[in-house]
N, C-alpha and C positions, 0 to 999 in steps of 0.2 A: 604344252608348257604353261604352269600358272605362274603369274607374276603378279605381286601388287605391287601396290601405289599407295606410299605413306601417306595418304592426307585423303582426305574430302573434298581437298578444293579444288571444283573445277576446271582453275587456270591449270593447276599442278597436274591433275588426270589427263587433260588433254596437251600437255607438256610431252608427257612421257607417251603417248597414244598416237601422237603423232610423229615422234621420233622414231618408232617401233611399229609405221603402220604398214609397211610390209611382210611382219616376221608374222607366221600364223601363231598368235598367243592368244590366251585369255587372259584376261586384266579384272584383279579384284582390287577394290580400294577397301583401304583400312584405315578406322579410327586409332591411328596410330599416333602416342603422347613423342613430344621430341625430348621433352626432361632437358629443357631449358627456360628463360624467358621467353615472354608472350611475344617481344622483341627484340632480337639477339642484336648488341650492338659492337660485335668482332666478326671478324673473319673467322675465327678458333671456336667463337658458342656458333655459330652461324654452321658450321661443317659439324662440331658435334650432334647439332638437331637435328641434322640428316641421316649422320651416321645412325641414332637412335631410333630416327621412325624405320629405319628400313628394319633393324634389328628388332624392333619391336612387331613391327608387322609379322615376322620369323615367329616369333613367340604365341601371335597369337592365332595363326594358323600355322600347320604343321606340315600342311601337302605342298608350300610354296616352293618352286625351283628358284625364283630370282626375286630381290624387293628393293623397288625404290623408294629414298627416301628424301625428298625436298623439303629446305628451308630455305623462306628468305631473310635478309637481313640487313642492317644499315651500318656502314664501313664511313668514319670519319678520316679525309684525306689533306693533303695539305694543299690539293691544285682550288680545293673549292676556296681556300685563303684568296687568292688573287684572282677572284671573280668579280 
C-alpha cells in the first residue's frame, strides 16, 4: 500500500511513520499546497489545510491508496485570558 504524507516536514513525516510503524507501508511525501494561510488562525482554516494537502497529494500522484494531510495552527481561547 502507498501512502503519502502531505508535507515535507519532518516533524509531520515522522508523525504519521510512526503512528503507522507497524502496518507494512510505503510512505511517499508530497509537496503538497494546503490553499490556505501561511498561518491558519481557526480551527475551520486549520482542518481545511489538511483536508487540502491530503486531497492534493491525490492529485498529484495517482497510484496513492491513502493520504495524509497535516496542519498546524494557532486557535485563540478564552482560558489564556486568566493566566
Amino acid at each position: 500500500m502507498i501512502v503519502a504524507i502531505g508535507s515535507k516536514n519532518p516533524a509531520k513525516v515522522h508523525a504519521v511513520q510512526t503512528t503507522l510503524i507497524h502496518e507494512r507501508l510505503q510512505f511517499v511525501t508530497v509537496s503538497a499546497e494546503s490553499n490556505v494561510s501561511s498561518q491558519p488562525f481557526s480551527d475551520e482554516e486549520t482542518i481545511l489545510g489538511a483536508r487540502n494537502r491530503a486531497l492534493n497529494s491525490f492529485k498529484k500522484l495517482n497510484s496513492l491508496n491513502l493520504a495524509f494531510g497535516l496542519e498546524g495552527g494557532v486557535v485563540e481561547t478564552s482560558i489564556a485570558n486568566d493566566l
